[in-house]
N, C-alpha and C positions, 0 to 999 in steps of 0.2 A: 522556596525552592532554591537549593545550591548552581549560581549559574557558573562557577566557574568551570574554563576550557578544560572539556573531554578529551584523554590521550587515548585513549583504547575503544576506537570509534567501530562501531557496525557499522559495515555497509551495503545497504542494502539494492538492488538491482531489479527495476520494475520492467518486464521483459517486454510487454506489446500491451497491455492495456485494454481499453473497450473504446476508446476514442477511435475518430473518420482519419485514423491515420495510414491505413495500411496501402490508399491509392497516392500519397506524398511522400514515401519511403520505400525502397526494396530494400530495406535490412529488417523491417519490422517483419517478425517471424508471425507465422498464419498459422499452419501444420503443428497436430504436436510433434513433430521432428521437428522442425526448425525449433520450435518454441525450448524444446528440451537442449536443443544441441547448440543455442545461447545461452540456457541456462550453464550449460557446462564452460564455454567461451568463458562468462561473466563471472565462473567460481575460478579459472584459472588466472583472467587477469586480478584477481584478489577480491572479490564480491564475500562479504558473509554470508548474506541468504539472497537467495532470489522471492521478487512477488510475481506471483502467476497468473492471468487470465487466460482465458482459450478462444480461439475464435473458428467461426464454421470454416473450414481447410476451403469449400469450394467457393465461399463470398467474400470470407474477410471479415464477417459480422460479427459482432461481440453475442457468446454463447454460453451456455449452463450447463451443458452434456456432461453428465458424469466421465461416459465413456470417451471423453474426450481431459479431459483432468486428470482419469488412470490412467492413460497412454502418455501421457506427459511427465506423469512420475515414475510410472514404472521404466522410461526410458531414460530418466536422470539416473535412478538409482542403478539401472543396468550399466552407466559407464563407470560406478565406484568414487566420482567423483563426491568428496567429501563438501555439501552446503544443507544451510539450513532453509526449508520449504518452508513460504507463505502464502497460500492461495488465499484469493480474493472468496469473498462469501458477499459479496457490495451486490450481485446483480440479481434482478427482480424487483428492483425500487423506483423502476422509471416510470414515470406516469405522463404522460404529454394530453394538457386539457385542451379541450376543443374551441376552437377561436370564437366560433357562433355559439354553440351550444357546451357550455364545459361539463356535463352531464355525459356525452360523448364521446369518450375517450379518443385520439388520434393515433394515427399509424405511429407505429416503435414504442407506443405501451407497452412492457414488462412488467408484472406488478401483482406480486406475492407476496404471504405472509412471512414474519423472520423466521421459522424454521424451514417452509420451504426455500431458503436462500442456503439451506446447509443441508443436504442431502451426499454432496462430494466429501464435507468436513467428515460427515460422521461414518463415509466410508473410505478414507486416507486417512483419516487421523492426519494431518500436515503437522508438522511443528509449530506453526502460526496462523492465524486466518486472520482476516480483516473484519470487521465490525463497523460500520457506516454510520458513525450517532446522533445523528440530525438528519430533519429535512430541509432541502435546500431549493431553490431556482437554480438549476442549474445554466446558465448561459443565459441570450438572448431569445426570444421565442417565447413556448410553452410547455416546456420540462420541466419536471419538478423532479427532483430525487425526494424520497418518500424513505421515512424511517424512522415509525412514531416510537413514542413512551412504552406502548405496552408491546409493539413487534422487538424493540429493542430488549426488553427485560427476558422475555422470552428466549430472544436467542442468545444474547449471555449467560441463561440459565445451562440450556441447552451446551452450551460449548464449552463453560464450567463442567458438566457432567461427564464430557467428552475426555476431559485433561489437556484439551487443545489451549496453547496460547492465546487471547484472543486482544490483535493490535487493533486500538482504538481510534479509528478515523475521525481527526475532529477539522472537520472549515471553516469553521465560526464559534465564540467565545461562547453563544448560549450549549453548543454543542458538548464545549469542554465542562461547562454547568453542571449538563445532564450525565457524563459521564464520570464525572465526580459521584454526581448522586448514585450511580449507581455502584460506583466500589464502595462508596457508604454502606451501600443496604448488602453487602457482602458476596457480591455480583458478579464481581472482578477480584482473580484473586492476585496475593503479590508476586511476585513484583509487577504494577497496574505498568502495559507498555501502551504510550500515547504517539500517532505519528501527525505532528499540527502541519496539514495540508493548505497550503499557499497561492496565490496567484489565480486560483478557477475561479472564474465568475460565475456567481456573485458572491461567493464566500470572503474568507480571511483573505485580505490583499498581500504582495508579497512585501511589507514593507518590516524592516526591522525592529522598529518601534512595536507593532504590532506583537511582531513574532516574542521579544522581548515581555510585552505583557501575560502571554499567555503561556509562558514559564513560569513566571510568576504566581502562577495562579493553579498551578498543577502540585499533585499532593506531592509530599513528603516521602523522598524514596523511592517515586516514578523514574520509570524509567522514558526517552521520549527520542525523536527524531523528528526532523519535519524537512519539507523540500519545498522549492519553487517550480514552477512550469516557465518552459522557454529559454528564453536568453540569463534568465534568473537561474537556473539549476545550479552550475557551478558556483557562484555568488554565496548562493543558499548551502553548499557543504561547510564553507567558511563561516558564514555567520550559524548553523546549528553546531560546531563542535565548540568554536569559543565561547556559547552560552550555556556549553556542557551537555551539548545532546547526540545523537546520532545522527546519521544524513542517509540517501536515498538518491537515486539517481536512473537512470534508464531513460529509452524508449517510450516510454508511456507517458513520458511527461515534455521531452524534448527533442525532436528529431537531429541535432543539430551537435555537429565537435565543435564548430568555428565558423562564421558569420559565412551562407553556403554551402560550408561544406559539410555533406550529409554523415552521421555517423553510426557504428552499429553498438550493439549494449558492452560490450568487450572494450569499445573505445573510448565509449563514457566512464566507464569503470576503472581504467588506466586511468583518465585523465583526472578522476573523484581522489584514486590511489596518490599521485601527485600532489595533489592540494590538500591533501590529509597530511604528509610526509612533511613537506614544507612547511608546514604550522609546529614541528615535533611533534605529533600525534603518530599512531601506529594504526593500522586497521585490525580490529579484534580477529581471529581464526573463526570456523563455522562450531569449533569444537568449546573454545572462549565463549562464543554469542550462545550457545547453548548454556553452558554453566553461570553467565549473567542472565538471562531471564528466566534461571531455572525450567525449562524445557521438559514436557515430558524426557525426550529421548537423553536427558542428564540426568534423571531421576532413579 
């Protein structure tokens, strides 16, 4: 894999997430109005595409509503602003076993097969969706994110059929394994886009070194991005474009402009836009990031 530095960087804007963030922040957007109306913020301060989650308007919860994903897009596309949409397809994987009995399932189980995780994909058609390619321990506790062999092949099938991009989540090297195997078996079509997620415990740590191998190790002509969570985010745009990848940034991964001071997606995305600029890089247009991962809507 070619690691030299990327001058024509995507970047990408993860707006709120499904993380307990939304009682540590008043910027993270709840509503699909807010949700929409930082997407828009995040395509004017120079965002290529934004990633979507939705959450229930009256709790804050991370949520699956269709009808809450088409009120979010139909309100981006209402203001004309020109970005490329990547909703999440990641939820319905959470499974939390039971401490005494793991037979038991515990409360904030979500836990579906991979086409029930695409029921908005296949009625948006998004120009991206996410793909979840492993399971993992997610955190401390008993959460497991859940994303086996055959729910995966299934809904790559499925999202291939669709003509939807499908960005490949990977948080651990056996993940990037499995999703090699599957653009092998003709699964994933080209250009294969990989985003190597950093820093979430207990997956791939945010360390460079790491990050560094698992370039390495991604096929020929991948396209790829990856970010850190935290104090790491910014760090992380710098080390993915000098290894020739794309970056990612937002809300969902770090509440934070500056050691307290809270910021909102619009700010991160200025500040992403800066550290792009100053390396001689350019941030790609949403019209660019379409024609590089050949998009349905460039087709």
């Amino acid at each position: 894999m070619n690691e030299t530095m990327n001058t024509d960087v995507i970047l990408t804007a993860a707006l709120t997430g499904a993380g307990d963030t939304v009682r540590k922040s008043e910027h993270v957007p709840v509503t699909p109005k807010q949700i929409a109306e930082s997407a828009v913020a995040a395509a004017e301060a120079g965002a290529s595409a934004v990633h979507i989650h939705v959450r229930d308007p009256e709790t804050g919860a991370p949520s699956r509503d269709n009808a809450l994903y088409r009120e979010v897009v139909e309100r981006i596309k209402e203001t004309g602003v020109d970005i490329v949409i990547n909703l999440t397809a990641g939820m319905g994987g959470d499974l939390v076993i039971g401490q005494d009995d793991p037979l038991a399932f515990g409360e904030g189980t979500d836990l579906v097969n991979g086409l029930d995780r695409l029921p908005h994909v296949e009625e948006l058609l998004p120009d991206i969706c996410t793909l979840d390619c492993g399971s993992l321990n997610f955190g401390d506790g008993s959460l497991v994110y859940v994303s086996t062999p055959d729910m995966l092949r299934a809904g790559a099938k499925r999202i291939q059929e669709l003509g939807v991009r499908p960005e490949l989540e990977i948080f651990d090297t056996g993940q990037l394994w499995f999703a090699k195997q599957m653009y092998a078996e003709g699964l994933i079509d080209d250009p294969a886009l990989f985003q190597l997620c950093t820093g979430i415990p207990y997956g791939a740590p945010a360390d460079p070194g790491v990050l560094q191998s698992m370039v390495r190790l991604l096929p020929e002509g991948a396209q790829w991005a990856s970010f850190a969570i935290g104090r790491m985010q910014m760090p992380w745009v710098a080390q993915s474009i000098l290894l020739g990848g794309h970056a990612r940034v937002g809300l969902e991964d770090n509440l934070y402009l500056s050691r307290g001071v809270k910021a909102t997606n619009a700010q991160l995305v200025e500040k992403a836009v800066g550290i792009i600029e100053s390396l001689g890089a350019r941030v790609a247009t949403p019209e660019e990031t379409r024609a590089k991962l050949k998009l349905r809507s460039a087709r």
